[in-house]
C-alpha positions as CSV (number, residue, x, y, z in Angstrom):
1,X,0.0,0.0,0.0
2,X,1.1,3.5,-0.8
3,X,2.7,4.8,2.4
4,X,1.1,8.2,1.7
5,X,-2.5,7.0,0.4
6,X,-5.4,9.6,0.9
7,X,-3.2,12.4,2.9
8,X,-2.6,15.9,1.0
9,X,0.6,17.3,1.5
10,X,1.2,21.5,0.7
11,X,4.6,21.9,-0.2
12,X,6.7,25.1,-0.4
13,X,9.8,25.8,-3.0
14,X,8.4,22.6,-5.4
15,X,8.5,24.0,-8.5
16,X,12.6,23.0,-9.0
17,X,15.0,21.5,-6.7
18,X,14.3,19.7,-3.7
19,X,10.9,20.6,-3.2
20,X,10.0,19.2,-6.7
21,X,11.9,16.5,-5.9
22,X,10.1,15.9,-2.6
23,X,6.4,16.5,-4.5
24,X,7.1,13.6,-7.3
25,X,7.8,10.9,-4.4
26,X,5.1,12.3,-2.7
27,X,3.0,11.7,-5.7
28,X,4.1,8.2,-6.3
29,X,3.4,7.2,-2.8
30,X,-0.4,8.6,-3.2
31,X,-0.2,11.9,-1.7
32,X,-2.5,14.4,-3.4
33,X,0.2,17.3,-3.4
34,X,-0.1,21.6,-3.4
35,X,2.6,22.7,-5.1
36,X,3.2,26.1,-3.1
37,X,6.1,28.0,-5.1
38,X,7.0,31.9,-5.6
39,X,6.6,31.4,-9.6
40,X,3.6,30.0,-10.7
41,X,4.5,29.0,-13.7
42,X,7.0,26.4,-12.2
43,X,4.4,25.5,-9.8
44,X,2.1,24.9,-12.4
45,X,4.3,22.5,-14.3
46,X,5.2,20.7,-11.4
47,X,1.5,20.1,-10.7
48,X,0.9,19.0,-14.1
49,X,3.3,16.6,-14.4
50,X,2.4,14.9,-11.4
51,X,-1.6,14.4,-12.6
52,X,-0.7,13.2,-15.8
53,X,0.8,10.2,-13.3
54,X,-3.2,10.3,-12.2
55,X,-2.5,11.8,-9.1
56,X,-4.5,15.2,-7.9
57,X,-2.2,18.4,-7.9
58,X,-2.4,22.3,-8.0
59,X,-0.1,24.4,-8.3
60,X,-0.4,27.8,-5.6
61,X,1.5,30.9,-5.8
62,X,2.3,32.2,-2.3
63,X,5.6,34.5,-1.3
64,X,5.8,32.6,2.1
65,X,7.3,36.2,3.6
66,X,3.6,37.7,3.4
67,X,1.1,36.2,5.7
68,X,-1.9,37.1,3.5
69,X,-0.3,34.8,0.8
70,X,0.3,32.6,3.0
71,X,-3.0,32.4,4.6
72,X,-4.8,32.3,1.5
73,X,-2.8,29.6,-0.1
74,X,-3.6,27.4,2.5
75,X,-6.9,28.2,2.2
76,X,-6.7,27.4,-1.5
77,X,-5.5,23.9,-0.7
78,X,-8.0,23.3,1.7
79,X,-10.7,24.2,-0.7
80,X,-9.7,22.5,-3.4
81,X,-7.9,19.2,-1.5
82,X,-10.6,19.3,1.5
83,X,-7.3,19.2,4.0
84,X,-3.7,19.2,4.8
85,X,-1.9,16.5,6.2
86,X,1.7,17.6,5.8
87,X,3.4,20.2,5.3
88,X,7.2,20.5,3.6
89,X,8.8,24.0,4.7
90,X,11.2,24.3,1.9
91,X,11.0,27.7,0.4
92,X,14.8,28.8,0.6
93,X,17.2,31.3,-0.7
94,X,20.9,31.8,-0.8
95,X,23.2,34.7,-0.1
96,X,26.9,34.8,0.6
97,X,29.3,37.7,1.9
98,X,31.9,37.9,4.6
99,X,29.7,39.3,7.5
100,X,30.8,42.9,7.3
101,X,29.9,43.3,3.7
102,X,26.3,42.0,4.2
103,X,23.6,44.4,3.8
104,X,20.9,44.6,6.8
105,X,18.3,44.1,3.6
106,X,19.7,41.1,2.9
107,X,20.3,39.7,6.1
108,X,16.7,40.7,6.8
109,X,15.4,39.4,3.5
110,X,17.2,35.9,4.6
111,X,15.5,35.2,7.5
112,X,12.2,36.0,6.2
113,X,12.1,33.7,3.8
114,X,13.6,31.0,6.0
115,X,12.0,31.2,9.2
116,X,9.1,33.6,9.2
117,X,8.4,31.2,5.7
118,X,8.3,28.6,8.2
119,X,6.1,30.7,10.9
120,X,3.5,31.1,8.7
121,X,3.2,28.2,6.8
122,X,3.3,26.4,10.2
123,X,0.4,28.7,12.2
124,X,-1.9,28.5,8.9
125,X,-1.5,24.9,8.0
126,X,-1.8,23.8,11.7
127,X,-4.8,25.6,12.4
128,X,-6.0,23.3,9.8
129,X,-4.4,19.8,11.4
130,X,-6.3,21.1,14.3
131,X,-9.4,21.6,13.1
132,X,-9.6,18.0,11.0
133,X,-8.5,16.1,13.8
134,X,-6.8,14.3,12.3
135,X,-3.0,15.4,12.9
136,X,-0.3,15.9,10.8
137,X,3.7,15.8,10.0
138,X,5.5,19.4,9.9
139,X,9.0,18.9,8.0
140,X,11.7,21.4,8.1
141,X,13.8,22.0,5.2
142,X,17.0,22.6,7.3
143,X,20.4,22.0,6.4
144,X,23.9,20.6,7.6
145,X,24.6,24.2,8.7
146,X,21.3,23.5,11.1
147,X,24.1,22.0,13.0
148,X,27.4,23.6,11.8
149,X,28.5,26.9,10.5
150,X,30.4,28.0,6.6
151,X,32.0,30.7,6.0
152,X,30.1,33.8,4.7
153,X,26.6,31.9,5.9
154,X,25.7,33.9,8.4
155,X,22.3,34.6,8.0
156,X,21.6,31.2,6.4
157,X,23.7,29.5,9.2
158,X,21.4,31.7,11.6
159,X,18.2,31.2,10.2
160,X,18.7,27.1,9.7
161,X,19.6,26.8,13.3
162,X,16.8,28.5,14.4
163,X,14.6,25.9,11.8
164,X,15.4,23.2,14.9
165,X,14.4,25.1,17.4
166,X,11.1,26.1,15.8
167,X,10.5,22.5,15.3
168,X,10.9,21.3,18.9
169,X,8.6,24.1,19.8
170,X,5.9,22.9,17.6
171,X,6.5,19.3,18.1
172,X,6.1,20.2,22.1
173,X,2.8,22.1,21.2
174,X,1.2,19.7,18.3
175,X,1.9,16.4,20.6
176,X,-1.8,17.1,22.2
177,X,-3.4,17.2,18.3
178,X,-1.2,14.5,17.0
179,X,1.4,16.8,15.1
180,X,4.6,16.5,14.6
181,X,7.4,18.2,13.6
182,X,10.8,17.5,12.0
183,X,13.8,18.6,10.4
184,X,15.7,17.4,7.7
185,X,19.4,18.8,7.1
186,X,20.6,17.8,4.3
187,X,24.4,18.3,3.2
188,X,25.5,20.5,-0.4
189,X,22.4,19.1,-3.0
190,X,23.4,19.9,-6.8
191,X,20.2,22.1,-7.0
192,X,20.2,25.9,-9.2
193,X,20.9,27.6,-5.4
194,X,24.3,25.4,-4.8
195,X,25.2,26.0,-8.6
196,X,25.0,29.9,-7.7
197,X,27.2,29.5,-4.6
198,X,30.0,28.4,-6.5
199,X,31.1,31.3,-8.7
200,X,30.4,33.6,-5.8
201,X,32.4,31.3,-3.0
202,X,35.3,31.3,-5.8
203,X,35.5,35.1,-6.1
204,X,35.0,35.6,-2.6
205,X,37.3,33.1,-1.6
206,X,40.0,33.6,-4.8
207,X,40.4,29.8,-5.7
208,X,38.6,27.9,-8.4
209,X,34.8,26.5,-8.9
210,X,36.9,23.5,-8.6
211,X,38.3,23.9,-5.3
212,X,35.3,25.4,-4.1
213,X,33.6,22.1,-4.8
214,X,36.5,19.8,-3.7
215,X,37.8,21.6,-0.8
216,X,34.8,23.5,0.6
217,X,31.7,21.8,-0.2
218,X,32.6,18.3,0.0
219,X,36.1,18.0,1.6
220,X,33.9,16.8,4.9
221,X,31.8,14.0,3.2
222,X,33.5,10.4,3.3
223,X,33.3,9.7,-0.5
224,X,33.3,13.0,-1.7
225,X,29.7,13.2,-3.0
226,X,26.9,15.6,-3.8
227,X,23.9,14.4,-1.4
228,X,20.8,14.2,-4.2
229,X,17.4,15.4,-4.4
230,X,16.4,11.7,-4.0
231,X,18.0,11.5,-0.8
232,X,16.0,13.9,0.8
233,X,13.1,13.2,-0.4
234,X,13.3,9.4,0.8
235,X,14.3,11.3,4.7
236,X,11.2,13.6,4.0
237,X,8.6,10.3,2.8
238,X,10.3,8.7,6.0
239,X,9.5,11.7,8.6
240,X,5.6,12.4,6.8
241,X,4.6,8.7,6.8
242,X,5.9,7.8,10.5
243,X,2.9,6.9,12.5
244,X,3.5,7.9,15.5
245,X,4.7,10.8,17.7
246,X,7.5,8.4,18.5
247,X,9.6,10.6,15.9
248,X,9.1,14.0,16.7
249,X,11.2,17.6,17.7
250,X,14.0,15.8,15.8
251,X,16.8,16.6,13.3
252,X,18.3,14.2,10.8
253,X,20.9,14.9,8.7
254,X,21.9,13.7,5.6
255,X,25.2,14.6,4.1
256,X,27.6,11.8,3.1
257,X,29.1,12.0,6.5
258,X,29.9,15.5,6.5
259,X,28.1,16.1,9.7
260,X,28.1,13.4,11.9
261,X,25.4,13.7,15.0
């Protein structure tokens, strides 16, 4: 039996990258899937391909920095999917400078769309676990530097620590309504965002896209290896299908041994 069989999952970030990713195996295990994403034109295509698998999809516009978006994407879903079961925080951004070149805009503009993303997604879409009764599975789309800090990463390094703690909080507070929350963190994913990193690390740092790859990004992992979109989303079909609040107000990460804990 498909381990996600009659539950609808509303998913941030899935028109490319991991989110997409995450909304295909979502798909495939019976999940009727919103796919929440900044353009709608990705979001759309995303949507579509997964119905012409014969699976129900929509695709939702929503800036997951504006609560009125986000509010009324959620409400969307719930009109047109009758409920939501999971929800996959993933909307994410990338911005690197030494810390006394980064802007306060962009500092600002980086935690918004990392954690008051996941505020707001969270309050609207539980609010709607609550109301079903039925419960639900909150994943975070963290990161190894959830655990660990990079150079010129501080707001991202700031904003995915603060993902776990968010997730503890609401895992405390969902336990009553049979919600829980989790956090994946995966390691460097060969996604557009990492592919951007690497000409800006390699000027900022003065080496080579190379050695940026070889000696930043995966000089930690024990074979040298990208962690792949399919990776995570076999961690995030793990955390939404667990039945239990056995596995809650926890962080996994996934990284080729990078980050070990």
């Amino acid at each position: 039996m498909a381990r996600l069989a009659g539950k609808v999952a509303f998913i941030t970030g899935a028109g490319s990258g991991i989110g997409k990713e995450i909304a295909l195996a979502f798909a495939r295990e019976g999940a009727k899937v919103v796919v929440a994403d900044l353009n709608k034109e990705a979001a759309d295509a995303t949507a579509a391909e997964i119905e012409k698998t014969g699976v129900k999809a929509i695709g939702v516009k929503v800036d997951v920095t504006s609560e009125a978006q986000v509010d009324a994407a959620v409400q969307t879903a719930v009109s047109a999917m009758g409920n939501i079961d999971i929800l996959i925080s993933n909307a994410g951004i990338q911005i690197v400078h030494p810390i006394q070149e980064f802007s306060f805009d962009d500092w600002k503009k980086m935690l918004a769309i990392h954690l008051d993303g996941a505020f707001l997604t969270t309050r609207a879409c539980v609010k709607q676990m609550i109301a079903s009764k039925k419960g639900g599975s909150i994943i975070y789309m963290g990161s190894v530097h959830s655990k660990e800090a990079s150079l010129l990463k501080a707001p991202y390094v700031t904003a995915k620590h603060g993902l776990i703690g968010l997730a503890k909080t609401v895992a405390k507070e969902g336990a009553a309504h049979n919600i829980r929350a989790n956090v994946i963190c995966p390691g460097f994913v060969r996604t557009p965002l990492v592919d951007k990193q690497i000409p800006e690390q390699a000027k900022t740092l003065g080496m080579s896209e190379e050695d940026v790859i070889k000696r930043v990004m995966l000089k930690e992992t024990v074979d040298g290896e990208f962690t792949t979109t399919e990776d995570v989303a076999e961690v995030a079909l793990m955390f939404a299908s667990f039945p239990t609040n056995a596995l809650t107000g926890q962080s996994l990460v996934v990284s080729h041994g990078w980050c070990m804990q």
